[in-house]
Short mmCIF file of the C-alpha atoms (twelve columns), coordinates in Angstrom:
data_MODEL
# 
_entry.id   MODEL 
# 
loop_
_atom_site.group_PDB 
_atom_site.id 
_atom_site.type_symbol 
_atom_site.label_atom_id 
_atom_site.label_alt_id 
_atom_site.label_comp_id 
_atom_site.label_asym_id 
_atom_site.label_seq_id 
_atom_site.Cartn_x 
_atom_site.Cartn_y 
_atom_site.Cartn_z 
_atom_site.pdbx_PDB_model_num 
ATOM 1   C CA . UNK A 1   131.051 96.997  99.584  1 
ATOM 2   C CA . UNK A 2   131.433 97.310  95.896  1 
ATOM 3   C CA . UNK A 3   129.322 99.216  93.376  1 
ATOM 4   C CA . UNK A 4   127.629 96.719  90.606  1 
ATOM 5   C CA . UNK A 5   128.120 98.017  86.827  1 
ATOM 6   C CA . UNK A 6   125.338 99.691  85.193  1 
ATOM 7   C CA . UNK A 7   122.558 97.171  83.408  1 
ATOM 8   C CA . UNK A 8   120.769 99.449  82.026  1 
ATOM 9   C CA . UNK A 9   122.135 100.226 78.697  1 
ATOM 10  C CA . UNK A 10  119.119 98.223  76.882  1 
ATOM 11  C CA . UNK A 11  116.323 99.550  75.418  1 
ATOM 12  C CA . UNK A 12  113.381 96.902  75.504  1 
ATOM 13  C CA . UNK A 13  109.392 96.250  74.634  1 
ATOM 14  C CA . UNK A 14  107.039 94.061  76.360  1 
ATOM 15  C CA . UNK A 15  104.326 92.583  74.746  1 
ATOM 16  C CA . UNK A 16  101.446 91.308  76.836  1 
ATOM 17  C CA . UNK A 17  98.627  88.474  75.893  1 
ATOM 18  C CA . UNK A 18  95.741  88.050  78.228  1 
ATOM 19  C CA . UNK A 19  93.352  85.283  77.401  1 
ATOM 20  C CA . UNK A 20  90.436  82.850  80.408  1 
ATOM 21  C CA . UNK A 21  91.944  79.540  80.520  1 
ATOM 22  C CA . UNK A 22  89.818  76.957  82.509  1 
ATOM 23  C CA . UNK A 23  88.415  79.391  85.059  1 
ATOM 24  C CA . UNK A 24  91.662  81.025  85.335  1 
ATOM 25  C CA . UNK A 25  93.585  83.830  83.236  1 
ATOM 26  C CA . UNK A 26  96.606  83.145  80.778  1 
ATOM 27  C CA . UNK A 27  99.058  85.655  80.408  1 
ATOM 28  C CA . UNK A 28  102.088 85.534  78.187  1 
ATOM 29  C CA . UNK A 29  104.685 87.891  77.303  1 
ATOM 30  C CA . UNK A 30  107.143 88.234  74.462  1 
ATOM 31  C CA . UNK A 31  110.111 90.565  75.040  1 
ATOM 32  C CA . UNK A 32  111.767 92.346  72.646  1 
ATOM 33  C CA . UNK A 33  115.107 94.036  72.601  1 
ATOM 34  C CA . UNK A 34  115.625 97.312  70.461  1 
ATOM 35  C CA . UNK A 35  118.135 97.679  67.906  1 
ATOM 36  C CA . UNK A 36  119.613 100.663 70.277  1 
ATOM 37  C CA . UNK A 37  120.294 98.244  72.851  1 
ATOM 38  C CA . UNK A 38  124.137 97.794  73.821  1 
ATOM 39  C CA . UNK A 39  123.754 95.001  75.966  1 
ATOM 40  C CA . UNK A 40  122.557 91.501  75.959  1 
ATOM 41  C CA . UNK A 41  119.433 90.674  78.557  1 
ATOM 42  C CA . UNK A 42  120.054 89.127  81.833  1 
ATOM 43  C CA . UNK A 43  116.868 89.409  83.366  1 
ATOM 44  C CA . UNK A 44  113.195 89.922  83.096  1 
ATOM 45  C CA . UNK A 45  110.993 90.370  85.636  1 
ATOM 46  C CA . UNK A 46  107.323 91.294  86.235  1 
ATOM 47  C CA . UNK A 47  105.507 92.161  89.363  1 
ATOM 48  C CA . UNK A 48  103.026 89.448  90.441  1 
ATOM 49  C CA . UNK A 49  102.194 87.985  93.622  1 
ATOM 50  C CA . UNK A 50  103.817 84.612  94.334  1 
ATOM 51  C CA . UNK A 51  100.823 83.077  95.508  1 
ATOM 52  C CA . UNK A 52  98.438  81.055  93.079  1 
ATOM 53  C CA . UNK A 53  100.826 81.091  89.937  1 
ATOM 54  C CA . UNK A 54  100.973 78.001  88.106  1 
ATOM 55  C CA . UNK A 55  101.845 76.814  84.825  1 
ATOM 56  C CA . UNK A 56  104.960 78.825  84.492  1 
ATOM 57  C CA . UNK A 57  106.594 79.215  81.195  1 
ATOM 58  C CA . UNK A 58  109.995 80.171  79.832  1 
ATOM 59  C CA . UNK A 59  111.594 80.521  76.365  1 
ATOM 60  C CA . UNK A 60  114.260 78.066  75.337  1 
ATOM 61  C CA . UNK A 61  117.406 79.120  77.154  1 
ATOM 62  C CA . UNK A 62  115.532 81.074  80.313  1 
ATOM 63  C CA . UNK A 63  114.733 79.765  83.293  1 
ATOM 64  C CA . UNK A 64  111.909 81.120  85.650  1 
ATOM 65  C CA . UNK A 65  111.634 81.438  89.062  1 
ATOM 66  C CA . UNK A 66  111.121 83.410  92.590  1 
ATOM 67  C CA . UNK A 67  114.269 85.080  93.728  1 
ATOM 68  C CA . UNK A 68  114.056 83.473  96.911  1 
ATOM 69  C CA . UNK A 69  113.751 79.810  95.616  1 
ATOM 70  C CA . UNK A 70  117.322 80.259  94.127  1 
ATOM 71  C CA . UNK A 71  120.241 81.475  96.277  1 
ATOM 72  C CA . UNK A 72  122.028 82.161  93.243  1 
ATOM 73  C CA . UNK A 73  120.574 84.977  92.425  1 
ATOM 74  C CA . UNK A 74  119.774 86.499  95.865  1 
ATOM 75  C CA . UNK A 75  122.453 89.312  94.977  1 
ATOM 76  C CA . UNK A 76  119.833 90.680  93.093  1 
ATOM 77  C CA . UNK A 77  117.503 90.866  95.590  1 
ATOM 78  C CA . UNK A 78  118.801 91.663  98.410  1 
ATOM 79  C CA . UNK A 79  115.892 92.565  100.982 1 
ATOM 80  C CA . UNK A 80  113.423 89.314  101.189 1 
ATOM 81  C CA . UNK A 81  110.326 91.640  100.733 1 
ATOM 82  C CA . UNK A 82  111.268 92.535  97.078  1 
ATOM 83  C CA . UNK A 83  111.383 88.300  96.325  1 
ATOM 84  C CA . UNK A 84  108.183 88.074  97.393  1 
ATOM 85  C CA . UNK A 85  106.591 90.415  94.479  1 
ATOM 86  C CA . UNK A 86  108.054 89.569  91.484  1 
ATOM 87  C CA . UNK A 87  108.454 86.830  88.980  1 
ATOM 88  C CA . UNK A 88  111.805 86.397  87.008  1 
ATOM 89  C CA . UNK A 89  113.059 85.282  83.929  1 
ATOM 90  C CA . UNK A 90  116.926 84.672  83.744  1 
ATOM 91  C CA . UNK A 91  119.109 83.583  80.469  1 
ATOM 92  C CA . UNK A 92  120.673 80.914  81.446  1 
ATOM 93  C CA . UNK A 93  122.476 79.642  78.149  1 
ATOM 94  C CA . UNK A 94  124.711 82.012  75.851  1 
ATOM 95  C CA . UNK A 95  123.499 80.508  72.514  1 
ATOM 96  C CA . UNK A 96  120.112 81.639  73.117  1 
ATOM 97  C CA . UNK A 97  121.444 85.206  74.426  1 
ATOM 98  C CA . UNK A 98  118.499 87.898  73.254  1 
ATOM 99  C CA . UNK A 99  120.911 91.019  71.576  1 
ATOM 100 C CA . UNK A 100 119.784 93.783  69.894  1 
ATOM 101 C CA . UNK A 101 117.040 93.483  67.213  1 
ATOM 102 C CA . UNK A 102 116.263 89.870  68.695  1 
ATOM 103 C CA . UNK A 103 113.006 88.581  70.189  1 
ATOM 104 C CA . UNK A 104 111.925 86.244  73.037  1 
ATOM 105 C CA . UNK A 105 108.648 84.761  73.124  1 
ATOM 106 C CA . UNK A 106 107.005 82.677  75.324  1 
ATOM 107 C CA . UNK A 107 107.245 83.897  79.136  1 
ATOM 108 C CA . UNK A 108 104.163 83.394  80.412  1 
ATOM 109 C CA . UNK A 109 102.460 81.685  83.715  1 
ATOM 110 C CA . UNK A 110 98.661  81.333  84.793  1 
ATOM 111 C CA . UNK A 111 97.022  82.496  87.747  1 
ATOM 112 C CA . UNK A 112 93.279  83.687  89.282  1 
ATOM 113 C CA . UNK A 113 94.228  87.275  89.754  1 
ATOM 114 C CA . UNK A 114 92.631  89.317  86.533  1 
ATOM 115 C CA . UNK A 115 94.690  91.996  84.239  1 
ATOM 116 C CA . UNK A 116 95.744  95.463  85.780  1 
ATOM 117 C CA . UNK A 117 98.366  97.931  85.043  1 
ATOM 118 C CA . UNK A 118 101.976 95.854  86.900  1 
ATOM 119 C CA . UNK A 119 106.009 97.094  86.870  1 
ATOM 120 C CA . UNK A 120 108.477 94.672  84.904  1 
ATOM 121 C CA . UNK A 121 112.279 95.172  85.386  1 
ATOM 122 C CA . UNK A 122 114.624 94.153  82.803  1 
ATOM 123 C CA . UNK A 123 118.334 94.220  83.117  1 
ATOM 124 C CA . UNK A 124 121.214 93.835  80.921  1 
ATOM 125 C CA . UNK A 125 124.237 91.271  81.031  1 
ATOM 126 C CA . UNK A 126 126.838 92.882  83.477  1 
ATOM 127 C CA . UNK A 127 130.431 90.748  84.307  1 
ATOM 128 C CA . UNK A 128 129.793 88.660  87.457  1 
ATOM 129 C CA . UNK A 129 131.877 90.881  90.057  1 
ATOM 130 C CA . UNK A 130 135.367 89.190  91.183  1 
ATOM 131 C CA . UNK A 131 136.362 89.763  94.673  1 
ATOM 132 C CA . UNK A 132 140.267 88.835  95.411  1 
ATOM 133 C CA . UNK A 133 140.912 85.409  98.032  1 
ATOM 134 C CA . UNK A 134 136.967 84.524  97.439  1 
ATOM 135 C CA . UNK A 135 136.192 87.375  100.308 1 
ATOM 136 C CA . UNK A 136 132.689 88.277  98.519  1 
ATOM 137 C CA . UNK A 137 131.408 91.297  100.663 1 
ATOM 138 C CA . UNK A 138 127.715 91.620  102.563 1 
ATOM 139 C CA . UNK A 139 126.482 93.316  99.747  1 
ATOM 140 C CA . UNK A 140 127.165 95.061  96.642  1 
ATOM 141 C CA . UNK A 141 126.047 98.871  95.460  1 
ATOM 142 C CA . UNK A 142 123.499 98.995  92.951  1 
ATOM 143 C CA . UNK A 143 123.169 95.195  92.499  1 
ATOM 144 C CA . UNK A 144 119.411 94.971  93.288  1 
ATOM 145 C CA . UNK A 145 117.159 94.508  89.826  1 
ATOM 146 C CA . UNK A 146 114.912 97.442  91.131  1 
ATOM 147 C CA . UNK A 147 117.678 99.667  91.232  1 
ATOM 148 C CA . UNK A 148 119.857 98.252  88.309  1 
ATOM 149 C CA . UNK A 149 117.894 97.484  84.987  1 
ATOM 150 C CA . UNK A 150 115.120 99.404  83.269  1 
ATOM 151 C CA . UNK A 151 111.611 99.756  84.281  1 
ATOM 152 C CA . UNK A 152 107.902 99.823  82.772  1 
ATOM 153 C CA . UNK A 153 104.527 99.995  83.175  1 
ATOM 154 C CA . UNK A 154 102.778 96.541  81.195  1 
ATOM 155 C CA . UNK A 155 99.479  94.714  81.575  1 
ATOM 156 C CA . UNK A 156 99.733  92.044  83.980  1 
ATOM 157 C CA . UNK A 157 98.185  90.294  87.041  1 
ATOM 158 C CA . UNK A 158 97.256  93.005  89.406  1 
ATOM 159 C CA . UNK A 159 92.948  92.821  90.373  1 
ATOM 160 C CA . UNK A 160 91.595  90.214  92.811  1 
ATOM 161 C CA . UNK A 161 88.499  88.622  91.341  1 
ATOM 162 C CA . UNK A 162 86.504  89.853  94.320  1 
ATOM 163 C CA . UNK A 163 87.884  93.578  93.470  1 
ATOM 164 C CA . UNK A 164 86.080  93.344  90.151  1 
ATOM 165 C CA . UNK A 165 83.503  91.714  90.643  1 
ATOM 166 C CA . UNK A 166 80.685  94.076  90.240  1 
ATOM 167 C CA . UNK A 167 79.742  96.552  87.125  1 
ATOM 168 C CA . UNK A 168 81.482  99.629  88.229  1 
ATOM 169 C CA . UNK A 169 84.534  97.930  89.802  1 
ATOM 170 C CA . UNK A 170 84.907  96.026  86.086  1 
ATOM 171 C CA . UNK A 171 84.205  99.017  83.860  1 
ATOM 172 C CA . UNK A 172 86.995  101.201 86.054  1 
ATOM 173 C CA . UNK A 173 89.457  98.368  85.234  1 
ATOM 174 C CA . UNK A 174 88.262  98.474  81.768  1 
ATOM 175 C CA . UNK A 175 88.597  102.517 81.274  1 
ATOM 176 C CA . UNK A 176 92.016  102.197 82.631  1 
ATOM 177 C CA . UNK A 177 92.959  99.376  80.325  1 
ATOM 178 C CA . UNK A 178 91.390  101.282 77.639  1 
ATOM 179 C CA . UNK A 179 93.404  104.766 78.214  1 
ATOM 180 C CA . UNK A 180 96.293  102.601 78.719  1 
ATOM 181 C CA . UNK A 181 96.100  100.867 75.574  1 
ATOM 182 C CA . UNK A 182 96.025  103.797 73.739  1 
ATOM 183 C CA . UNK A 183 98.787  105.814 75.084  1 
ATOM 184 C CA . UNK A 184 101.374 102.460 74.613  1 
ATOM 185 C CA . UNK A 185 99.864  102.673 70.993  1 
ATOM 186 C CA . UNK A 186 98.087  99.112  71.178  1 
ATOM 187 C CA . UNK A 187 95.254  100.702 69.632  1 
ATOM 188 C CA . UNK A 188 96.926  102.742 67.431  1 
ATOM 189 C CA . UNK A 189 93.898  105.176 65.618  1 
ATOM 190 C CA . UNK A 190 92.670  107.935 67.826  1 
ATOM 191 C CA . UNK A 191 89.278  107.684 66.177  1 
ATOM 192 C CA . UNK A 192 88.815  104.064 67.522  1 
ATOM 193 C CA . UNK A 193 90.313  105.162 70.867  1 
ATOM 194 C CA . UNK A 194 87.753  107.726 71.340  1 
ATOM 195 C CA . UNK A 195 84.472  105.297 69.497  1 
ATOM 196 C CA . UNK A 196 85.787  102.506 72.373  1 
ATOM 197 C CA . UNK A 197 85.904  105.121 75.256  1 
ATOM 198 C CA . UNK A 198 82.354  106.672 74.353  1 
ATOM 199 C CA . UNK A 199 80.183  103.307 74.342  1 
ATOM 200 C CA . UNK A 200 81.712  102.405 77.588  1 
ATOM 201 C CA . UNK A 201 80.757  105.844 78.959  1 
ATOM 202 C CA . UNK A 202 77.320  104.768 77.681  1 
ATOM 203 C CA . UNK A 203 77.549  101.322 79.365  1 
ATOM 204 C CA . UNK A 204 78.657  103.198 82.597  1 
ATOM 205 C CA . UNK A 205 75.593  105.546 81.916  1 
ATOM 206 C CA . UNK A 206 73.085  103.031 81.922  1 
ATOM 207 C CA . UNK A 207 74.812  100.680 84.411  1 
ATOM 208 C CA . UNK A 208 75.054  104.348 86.945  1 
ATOM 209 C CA . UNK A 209 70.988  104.314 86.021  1 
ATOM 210 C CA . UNK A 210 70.031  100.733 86.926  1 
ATOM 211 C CA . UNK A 211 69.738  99.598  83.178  1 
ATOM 212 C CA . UNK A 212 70.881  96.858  83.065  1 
ATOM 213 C CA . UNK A 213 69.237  95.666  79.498  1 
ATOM 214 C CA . UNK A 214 70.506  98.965  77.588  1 
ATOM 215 C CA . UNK A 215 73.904  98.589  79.760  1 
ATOM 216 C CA . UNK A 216 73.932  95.068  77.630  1 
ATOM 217 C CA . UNK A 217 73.029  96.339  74.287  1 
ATOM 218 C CA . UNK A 218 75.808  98.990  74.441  1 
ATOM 219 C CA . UNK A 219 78.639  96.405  75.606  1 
ATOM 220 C CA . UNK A 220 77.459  94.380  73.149  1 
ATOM 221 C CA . UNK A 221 78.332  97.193  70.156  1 
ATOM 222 C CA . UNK A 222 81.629  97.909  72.322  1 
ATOM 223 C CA . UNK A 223 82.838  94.174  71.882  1 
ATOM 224 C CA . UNK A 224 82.246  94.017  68.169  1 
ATOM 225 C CA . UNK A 225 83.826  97.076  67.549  1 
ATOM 226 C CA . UNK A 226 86.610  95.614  69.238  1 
ATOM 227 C CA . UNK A 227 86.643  92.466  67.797  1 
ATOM 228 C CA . UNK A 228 86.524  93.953  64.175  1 
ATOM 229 C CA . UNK A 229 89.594  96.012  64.846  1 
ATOM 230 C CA . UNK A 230 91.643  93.126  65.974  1 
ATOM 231 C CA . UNK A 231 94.334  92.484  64.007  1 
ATOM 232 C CA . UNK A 232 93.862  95.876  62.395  1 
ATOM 233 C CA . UNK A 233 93.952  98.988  64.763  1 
ATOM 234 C CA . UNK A 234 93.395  96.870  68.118  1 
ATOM 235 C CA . UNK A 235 96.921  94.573  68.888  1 
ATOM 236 C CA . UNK A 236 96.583  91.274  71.529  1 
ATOM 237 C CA . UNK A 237 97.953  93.098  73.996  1 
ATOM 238 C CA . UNK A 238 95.379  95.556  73.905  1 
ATOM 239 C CA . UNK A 239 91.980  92.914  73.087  1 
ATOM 240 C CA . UNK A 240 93.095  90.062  75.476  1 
ATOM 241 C CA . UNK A 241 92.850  92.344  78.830  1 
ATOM 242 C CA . UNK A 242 89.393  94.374  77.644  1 
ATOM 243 C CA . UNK A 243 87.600  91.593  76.188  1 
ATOM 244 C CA . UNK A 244 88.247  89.189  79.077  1 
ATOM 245 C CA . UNK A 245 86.495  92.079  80.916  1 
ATOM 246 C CA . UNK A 246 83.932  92.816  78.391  1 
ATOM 247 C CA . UNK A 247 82.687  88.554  78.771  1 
ATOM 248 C CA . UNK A 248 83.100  89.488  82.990  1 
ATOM 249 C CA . UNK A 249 81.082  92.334  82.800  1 
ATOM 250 C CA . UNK A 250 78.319  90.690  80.188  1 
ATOM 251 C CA . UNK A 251 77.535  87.916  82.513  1 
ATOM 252 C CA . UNK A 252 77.399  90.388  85.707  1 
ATOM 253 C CA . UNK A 253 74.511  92.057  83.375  1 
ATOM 254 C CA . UNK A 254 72.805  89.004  82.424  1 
ATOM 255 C CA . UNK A 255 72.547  87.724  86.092  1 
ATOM 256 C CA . UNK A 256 68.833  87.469  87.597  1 
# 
């Protein structure tokens, strides 16, 4: 065996977008590398369920796909169960490298299964090991992307429909989303933060009571609060996720 170089000397942000797109939900991610970054990025991947995905997208110069559609790559992944939960982005061409201080936008893919809290892996460029007479060993040290690359917490495809489907199961996505949000700094005034957090306390109040009609009223003055802090103190990656909710949640209340 041989032991891979280390991949993760890169410092990195991931920027989410969540948005309903014909009955489904639209995410998209831009990735950013920090100016503290010493490497180039290799990889990008982000937890997500194989099954359902369509409309995958890639920056110019990456190419996406499951590990275990590409042999290539299987290094990375070397224990079939790990292919089977995640998504991956790969740089395939070195004029479109992303180095420190640079920006790639446009990963993205649809799919039924609404916005939770998901892992993304991204790893930096490493030299293709070089084994003498072409004897490549059964594996290689440290080579998997889970074990090799740095790690987060983002907002991706996580909740079956059916898991949220009722009032409490959406606003217990939305609370988490919320608390999230704020801790990443998406919603970056603590004064909003807490505003946001209290009328869906009230929501869950009334909801908890059998309300219904108040329940609407306050989710009502949640969403515009929202909505008038977009742009301002609320980013996309923080609206996209909560108000996709909020509209879930709204029709739930209207329902006979």
């Amino acid at each position: 065996m041989i032991q891979a170089q280390r991949a993760d000397s890169i410092q990195v942000e991931v920027s989410p977008a969540v948005a309903a797109s014909d009955g489904r939900v639209r995410y998209s991610y831009d990735l950013r590398s920090m100016q503290a970054s010493v490497q180039y990025v290799e990889i990008f991947g982000l937890e997500v369920a194989k099954r359902g995905v369509t409309s995958v997208r890639a920056p110019q110069g990456w190419r996406a796909f499951f590990p275990w559609q590409v042999q290539a790559w299987s290094r990375y992944f070397p224990r079939r169960a790990e292919t089977d939960r995640v998504l991956v982005w790969a740089n395939v061409d070195n004029r479109r490298r992303l180095g420190p201080g640079g920006t790639a936008e446009g990963f993205g893919f649809d799919t039924n299964l609404l916005p939770g809290l998901t892992l993304n892996w991204t790893k930096g460029l490493i030299p293709v090991p070089t084994f003498p007479e072409e004897a490549m060993p059964d594996s290689t040290v440290g080579a998997s992307l889970f074990e090799n690359s740095v790690s987060d917490t983002t907002i991706g495809p996580a909740v079956p429909p059916e898991a949220a489907d009722e009032p409490d199961e959406i606003l217990r996505q939305m609370s988490t989303l919320l608390d999230f949000s704020c801790r990443r700094g998406w919603i970056d005034n603590h004064g909003i933060c807490n505003s946001l957090s209290k009328k869906l306390q009230h929501v869950h109040s009334s909801v908890a009571d059998g309300n219904d009609q108040a329940a609407s009223g306050q989710l009502g003055a949640f969403r515009h609060e929202l909505s008038a802090q977009r742009g301002k103190h609320v980013s996309e990656s923080a609206f996209g996720a909560l108000d996709l909710y909020a509209g879930r949640l709204a029709e739930r209340l209207q329902a006979p």
